[in-house]
N, C-alpha and C positions, 0 to 999 in steps of 0.2 A: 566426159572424162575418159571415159574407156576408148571411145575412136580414135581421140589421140594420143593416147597410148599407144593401141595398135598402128596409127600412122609414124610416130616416131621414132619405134619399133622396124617397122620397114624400110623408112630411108634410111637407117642405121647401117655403117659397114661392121666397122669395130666396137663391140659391146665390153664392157666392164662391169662383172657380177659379181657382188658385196655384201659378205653376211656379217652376221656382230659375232664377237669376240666367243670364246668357247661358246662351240657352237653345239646345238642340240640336232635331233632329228629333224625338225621339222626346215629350220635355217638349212643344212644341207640337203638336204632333199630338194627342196626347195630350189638352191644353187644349184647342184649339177640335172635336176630335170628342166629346169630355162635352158642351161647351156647346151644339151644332147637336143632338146627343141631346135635353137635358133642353128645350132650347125643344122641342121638340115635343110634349112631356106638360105644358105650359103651364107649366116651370119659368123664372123670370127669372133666369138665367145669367149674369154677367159674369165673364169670362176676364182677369186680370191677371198681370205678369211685372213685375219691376222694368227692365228692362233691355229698349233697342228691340228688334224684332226684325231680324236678318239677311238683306238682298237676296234670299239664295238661298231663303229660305223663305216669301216676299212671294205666292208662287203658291198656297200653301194658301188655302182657301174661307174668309173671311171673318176673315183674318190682321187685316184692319184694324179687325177691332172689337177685338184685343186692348189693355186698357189699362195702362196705366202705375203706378197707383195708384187709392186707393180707399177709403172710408169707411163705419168696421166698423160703423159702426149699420144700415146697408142691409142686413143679412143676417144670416138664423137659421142660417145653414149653410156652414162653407166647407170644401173638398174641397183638400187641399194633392197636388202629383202632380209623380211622379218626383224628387223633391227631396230628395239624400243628409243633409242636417241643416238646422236650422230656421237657421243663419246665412245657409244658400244663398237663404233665400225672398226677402232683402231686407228683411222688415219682422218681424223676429224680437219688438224692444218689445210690437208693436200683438198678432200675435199670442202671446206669454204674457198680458198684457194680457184677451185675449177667453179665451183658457180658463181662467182666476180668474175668469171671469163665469157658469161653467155653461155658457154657451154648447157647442154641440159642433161641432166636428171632425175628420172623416174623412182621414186618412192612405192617400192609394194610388201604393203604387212596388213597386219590384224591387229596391232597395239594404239595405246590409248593416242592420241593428238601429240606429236612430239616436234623438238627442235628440229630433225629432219625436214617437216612438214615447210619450216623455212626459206630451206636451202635449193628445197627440190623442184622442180620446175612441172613436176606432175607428181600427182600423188593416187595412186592407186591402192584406197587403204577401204578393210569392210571390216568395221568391227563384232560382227554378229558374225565372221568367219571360225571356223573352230582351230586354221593354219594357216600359215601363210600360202604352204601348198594346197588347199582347196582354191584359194583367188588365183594359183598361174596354171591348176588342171583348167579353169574356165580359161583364163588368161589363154594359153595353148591349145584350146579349141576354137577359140577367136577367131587367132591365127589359119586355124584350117591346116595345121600341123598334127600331124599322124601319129600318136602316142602307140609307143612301140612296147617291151618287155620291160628295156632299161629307164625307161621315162617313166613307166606307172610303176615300177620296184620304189623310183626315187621319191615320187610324188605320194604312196602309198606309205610310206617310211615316216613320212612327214607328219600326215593325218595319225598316224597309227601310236606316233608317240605323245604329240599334242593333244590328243582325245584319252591319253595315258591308257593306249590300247582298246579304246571303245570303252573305256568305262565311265569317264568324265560325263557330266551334264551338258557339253556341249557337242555329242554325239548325237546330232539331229537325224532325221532319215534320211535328211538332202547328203548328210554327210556317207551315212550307208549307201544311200545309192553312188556315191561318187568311188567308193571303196568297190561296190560290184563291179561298176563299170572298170574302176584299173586292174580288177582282176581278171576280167575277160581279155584285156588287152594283155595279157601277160603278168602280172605283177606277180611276185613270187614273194608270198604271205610269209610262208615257212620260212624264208630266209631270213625276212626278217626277226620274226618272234624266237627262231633261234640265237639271233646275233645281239637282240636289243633283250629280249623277259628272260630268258633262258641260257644267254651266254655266259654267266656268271663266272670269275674262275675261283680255284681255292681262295684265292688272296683277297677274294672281293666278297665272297660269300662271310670270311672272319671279320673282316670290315663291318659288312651288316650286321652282325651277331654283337659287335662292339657299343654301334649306335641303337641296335633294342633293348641293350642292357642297361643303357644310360634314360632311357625317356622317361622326362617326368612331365607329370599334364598338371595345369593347373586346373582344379575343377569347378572353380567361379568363371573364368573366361572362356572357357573351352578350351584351350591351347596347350599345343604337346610339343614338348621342347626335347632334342636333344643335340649330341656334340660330337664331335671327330677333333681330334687334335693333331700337328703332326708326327708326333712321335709312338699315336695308333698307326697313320699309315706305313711307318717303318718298321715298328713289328708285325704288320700284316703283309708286309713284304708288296701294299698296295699301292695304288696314285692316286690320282684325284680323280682321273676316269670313275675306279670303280665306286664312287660315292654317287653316281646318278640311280635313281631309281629311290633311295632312303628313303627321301623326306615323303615320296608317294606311298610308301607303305605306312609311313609312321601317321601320314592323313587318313588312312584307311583303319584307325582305331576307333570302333563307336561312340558317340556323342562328341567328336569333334570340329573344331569349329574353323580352326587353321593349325597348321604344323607348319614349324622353325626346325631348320636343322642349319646348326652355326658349324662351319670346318676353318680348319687354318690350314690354306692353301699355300703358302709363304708366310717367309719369318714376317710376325708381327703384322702379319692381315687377313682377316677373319670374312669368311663369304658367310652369308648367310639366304638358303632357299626356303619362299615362304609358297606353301600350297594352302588353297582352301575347297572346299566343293560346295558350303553355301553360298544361299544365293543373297544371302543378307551380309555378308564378306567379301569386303574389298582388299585383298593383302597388297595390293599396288600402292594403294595411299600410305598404307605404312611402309614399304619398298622406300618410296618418293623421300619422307621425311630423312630418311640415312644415304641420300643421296645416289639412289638404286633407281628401278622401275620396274615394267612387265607389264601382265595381264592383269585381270581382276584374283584371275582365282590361281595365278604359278606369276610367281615376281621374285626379286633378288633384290640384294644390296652386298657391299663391300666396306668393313670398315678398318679401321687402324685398333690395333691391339692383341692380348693374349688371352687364351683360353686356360684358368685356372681352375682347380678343383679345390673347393674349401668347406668345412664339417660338412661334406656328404653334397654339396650342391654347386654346378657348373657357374663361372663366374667370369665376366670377360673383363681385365682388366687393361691399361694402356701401359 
């Protein structure tokens, strides 16, 4: 599977790179350290997402050429990355569409078996990867492409947020050593963990302070729940950017088993992020049931409804 990948990869003129919808560190990362790769062996790259990108990730090398959209006749080739199902890409039509054409399709991620898996004409997936960016640093060494400053910032970005900074369990040593090694090539660590643990502003710091005041655990199940609604993020003067990072703190309370953190992102639809760190927690199967997905231990879902507060306990009503 891998050599044809890298063979498909090389007769490739024009590339189209595709992450899923609000995108995390590692999806970006990911994205612009292929595209600064493949321009170099004279591949024309463009990186798309459907959704803008996020403040705190504004610092990645050449975040602003990521586009928005884009037009499938311009490419023999598109490389879909990190993206749990073909709903998450945002242009699920265009792509079924282009694989009824022959055209081909490369599939590369670290999530569970998904309907991408269908579509794609190669699937370049490790699930024992801790990122998507650990499979395209191997990926781009394949190649025999020269990982420069802005490649390992991008690809180190990725790991760094995926592994929830090195503190996850799936922070193996292969994974350390892959983190040395982009450090020697350059990667600029500080940049990150300034932009991503420590860039917080006012308005995101009262945010958090909102969502610790509300957590309540239940202590039969393990599970710690809490809530953002939207008319927190308007007296915190926030967005929805600054709600990454919560639900990882709120999993970092002892003896827990998985943490929920429900927000309403728009009127009348409520995201909900599930982390776990045992190993005996699956929070993707419960993702799955509300029509979400992800990993084992960091999964999502989206449903229809409001977030009410009633004698003292959060309640999602439709």
């Amino acid at each position: 599977m891998k050599n044809k990948v890298l063979t498909r990869i090389e007769k490739s003129e024009n590339v189209l790179l595709l992450t899923h919808e609000n995108p995390d560190g590692d999806a970006l990362g990911s994205l612009l350290a292929l595209s600064l790769s493949l321009e170099k062996i004279n591949k024309k790259a463009v990186p798309v997402c459907p959704d803008k990108i996020a403040k705190l990730f504004h610092f990645l090398p050449e975040s602003q050429t990521i586009r928005q959209d884009f037009l499938l006749g311009d490419f023999d080739l598109i490389i879909i990355l990190d993206c749990g199902d073909l709903r998450r890409t945002g242009f699920a039509d265009r792509l079924k569409e282009f694989s009824k054409n022959k055209r081909k399709i490369i599939n590369i991620d670290h999530h569970p078996k998904n309907d991408l898996h269908r579509i794609s004409a190669l699937n370049l997936v490790d699930y024992s990867a801790s990122s998507t960016a650990e499979i395209i640093y191997k990926l781009i060494n394949n190649l025999k492409i020269e990982i420069d400053s802005n490649i390992a910032t991008a690809l180190l970005c990725g790991i760094y947020t995926d592994t929830g900074a090195f503190k996850h369990s799936n922070t193996s040593t292969a994974v350390l050593d892959i983190a040395s090694d982009l450090m020697r090539k350059g990667a600029r660590l500080k940049k990150i963990t300034e932009n991503i643990s420590n860039g917080r502003s006012v308005s995101a710091l009262k945010l958090w302070g909102v969502a610790l005041s509300r957590i309540q655990k239940n202590e039969k199940l393990g599970i710690v729940t809490s809530f953002i609604t939207k008319d927190d993020l308007e007296k915190c003067s926030a967005c929805a950017d600054d709600l990454a990072g919560i639900v990882n703190m709120i999993n970092a309370i002892p003896k827990t088993k998985a943490a929920i953190l429900f927000s309403e992102v728009e009127d009348g639809k409520i995201k909900a992020s599930l982390r776990t760190e045992s190993e005996r927690v699956d929070v993707s199967r419960l993702a799955n049931i509300f029509g979400g997905g992800g990993l084992k231990k960091a999964s999502g879902f989206t449903i229809n409804g409001h977030l009410r507060l009633e004698s003292g306990r959060w309640k999602i009503e439709n």
